[in-house]
N, C-alpha and C positions, 0 to 999 in steps of 0.2 A: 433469541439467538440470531442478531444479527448479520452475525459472518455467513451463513448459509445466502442471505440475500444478495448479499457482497459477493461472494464467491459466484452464485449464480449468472451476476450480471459480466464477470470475467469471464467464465467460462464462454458466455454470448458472443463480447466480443474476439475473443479467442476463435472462436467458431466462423465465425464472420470474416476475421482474417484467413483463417486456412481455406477456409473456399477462393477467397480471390488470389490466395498468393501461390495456393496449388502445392500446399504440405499436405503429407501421405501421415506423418504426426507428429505431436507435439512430446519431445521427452521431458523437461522441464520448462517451469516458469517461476520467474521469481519477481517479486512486486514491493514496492517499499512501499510501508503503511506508520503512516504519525501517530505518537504513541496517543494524544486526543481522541483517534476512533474508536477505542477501548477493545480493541483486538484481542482477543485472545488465540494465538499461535496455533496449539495445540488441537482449538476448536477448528480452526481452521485449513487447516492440512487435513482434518477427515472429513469437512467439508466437503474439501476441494474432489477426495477420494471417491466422497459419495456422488456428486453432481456429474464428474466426471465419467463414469462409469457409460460404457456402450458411445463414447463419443471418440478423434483420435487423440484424445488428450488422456485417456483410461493407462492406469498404470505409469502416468508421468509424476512426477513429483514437483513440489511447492514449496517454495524458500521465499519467506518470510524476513526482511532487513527492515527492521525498526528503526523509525525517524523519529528520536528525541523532541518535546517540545523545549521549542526555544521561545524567547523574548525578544524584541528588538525597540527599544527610545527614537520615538521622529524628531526627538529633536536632536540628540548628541549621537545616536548612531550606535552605541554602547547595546548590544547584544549579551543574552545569558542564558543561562538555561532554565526551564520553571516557568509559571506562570504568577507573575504578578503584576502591580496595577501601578508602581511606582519604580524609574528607574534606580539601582543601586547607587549610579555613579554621580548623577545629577538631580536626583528628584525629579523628574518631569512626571506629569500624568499622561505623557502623550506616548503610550505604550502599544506596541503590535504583538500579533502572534506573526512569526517569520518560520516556525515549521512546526510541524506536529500535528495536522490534520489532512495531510498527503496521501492519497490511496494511487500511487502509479506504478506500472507497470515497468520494471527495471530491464528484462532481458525473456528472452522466450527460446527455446532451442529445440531446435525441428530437425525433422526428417522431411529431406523433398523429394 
């Protein structure tokens, strides 16, 4: 259960920001996560619930925006969705991942 470590290491920095910025608490957070990190949602809102607990983040809620993996060709530029090893449009093998492994931090909404 990876999300619990995950969650953990937010909640740290979470914790680290309210001390310097001088929130009284956190009511939500919300984080966008590529779908690559094999997140499971669910697991992770009671997570957050449970690591939470006795800090001012306790009783805040967690939203969860899912970043699709995408594809992107270095050479024609040609973007898609999915993961594969050859572009549809031109064939190249010169394939990226351009999203879908993203764990950021979208919005946080406090009480000062």
């Amino acid at each position: 259960m990876h999300e619990l470590s995950l969650v953990g290491a937010v909640v740290e920095s979470l914790e680290e920001m309210a001390r310097e910025k001088g929130w009284k608490k956190v009511t939500k957070v919300t984080l966008r996560i590529g779908r690559m990190r094999q997140v499971i949602p669910e697991v992770m809102i009671f997570s957050f619930s449970v690591v939470t607990e006795g800090t001012i983040m306790e009783g805040s809620s967690l939203e969860i925006l899912e970043v699709p993996l995408m594809s992107r060709c270095s050479f024609c530029g040609e973007e898609w969705e999915g993961l594969s090893f050859q572009c549809p449009r031109c064939g190249s093998d010169q394939v990226e991942t351009a999203s879908g492994m993203e764990m950021d931090l979208e919005s946080v909404e406090v009480e000062e």
